[in-house]
C-alpha positions as CSV (number, residue, x, y, z in Angstrom):
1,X,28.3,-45.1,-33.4
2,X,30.4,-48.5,-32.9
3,X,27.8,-51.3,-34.2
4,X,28.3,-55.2,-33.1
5,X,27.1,-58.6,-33.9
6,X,26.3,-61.3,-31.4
7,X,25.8,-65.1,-32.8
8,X,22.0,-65.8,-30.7
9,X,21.4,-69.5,-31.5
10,X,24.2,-72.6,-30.4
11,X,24.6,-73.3,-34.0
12,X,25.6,-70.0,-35.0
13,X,22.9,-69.0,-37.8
14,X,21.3,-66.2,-36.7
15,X,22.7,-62.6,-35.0
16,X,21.7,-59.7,-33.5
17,X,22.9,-56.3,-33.9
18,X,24.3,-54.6,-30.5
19,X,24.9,-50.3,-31.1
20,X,27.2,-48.9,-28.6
21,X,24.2,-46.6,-27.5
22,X,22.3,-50.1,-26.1
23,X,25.8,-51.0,-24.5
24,X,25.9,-48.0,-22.7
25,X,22.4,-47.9,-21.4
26,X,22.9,-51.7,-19.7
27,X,25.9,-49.7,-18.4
28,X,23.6,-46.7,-17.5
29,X,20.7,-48.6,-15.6
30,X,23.3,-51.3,-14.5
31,X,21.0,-54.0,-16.3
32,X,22.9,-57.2,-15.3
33,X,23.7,-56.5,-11.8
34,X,22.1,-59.2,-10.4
35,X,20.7,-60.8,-13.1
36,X,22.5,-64.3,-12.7
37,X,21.8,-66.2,-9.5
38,X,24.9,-67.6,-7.7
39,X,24.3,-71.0,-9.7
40,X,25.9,-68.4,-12.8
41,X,23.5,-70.6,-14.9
42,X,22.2,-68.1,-17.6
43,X,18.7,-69.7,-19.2
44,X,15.4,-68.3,-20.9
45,X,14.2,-67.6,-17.2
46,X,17.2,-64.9,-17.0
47,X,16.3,-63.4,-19.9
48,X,12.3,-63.2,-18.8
49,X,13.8,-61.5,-15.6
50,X,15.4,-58.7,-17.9
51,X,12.8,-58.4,-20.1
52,X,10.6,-57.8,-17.1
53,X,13.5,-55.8,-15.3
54,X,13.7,-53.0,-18.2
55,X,9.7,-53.2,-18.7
56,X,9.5,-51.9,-15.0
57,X,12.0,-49.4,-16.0
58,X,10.2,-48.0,-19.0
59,X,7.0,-48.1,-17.1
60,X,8.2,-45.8,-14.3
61,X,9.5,-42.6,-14.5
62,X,12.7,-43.4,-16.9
63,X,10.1,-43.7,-19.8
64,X,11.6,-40.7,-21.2
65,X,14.8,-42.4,-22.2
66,X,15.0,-43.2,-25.5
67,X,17.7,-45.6,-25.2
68,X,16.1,-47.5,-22.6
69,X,13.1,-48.2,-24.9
70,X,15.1,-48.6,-28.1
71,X,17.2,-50.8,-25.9
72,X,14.0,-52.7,-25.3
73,X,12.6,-52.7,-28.8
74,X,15.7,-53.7,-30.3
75,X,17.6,-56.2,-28.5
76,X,15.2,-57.7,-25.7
77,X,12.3,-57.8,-27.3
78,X,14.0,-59.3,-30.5
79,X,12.6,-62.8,-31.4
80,X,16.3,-64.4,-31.4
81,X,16.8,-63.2,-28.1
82,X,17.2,-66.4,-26.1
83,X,19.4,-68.0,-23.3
84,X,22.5,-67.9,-25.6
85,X,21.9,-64.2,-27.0
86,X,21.8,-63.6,-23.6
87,X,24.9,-64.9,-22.8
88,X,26.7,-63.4,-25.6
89,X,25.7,-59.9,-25.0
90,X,26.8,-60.1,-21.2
91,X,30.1,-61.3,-22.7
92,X,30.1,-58.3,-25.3
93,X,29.1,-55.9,-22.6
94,X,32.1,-57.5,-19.8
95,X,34.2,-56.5,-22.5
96,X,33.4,-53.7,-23.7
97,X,32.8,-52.3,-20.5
98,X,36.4,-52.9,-19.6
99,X,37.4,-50.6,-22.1
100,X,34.4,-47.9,-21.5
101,X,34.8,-47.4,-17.0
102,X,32.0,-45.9,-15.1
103,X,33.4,-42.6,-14.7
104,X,32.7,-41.8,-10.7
105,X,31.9,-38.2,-9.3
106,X,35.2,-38.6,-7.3
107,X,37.2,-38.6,-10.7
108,X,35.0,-36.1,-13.2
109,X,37.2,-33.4,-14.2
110,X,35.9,-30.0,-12.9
């Protein structure tokens, strides 16, 4: 499994590691639909929302995924995760999401 570093501080000195398993469960519970306002301002209050968004997650009946709570373990819950981590994953995920489509029920092979 594909492994990534993402800078999470403006002066560049500290990182977190993003697996391609945490990229595909934003992908899976569509994590950052939403999650900007229409100001596109992304601040510590956005990540609070997430935080708060895949807590509800865990806490209901997806608490059987694995990858959601690893997800949560891992990267939200992270003590570098702040406005600019934030920021940088949803880059890292725009692009690796261009290369890794939702596949839709219309276009699963039979």
């Amino acid at each position: 499994m594909e492994k990534y570093t993402i800078i999470s501080n403006a002066s560049g000195t500290r990182n977190i590691e993003i697996s391609e398993t945490n990229l595909k469960t934003i992908q899976k519970y569509n994590l950052f639909d939403g999650l900007i306002g229409s100001n596109g301002i992304i601040d510590d209050s956005s990540v609070s929302h997430l935080q708060h968004l895949a807590g509800g997650l865990i806490d209901s009946s997806y608490a059987s995924d694995n990858d959601l709570l690893d997800f949560y373990r891992e990267v939200l819950a992270h003590p570098n995760m702040k406005a600019t981590c934030l920021r940088n994953l949803m880059q890292l995920y725009a692009e690796w999401a261009e290369k890794h489509p939702v596949e839709s029920p219309d276009n699963a092979e039979c």
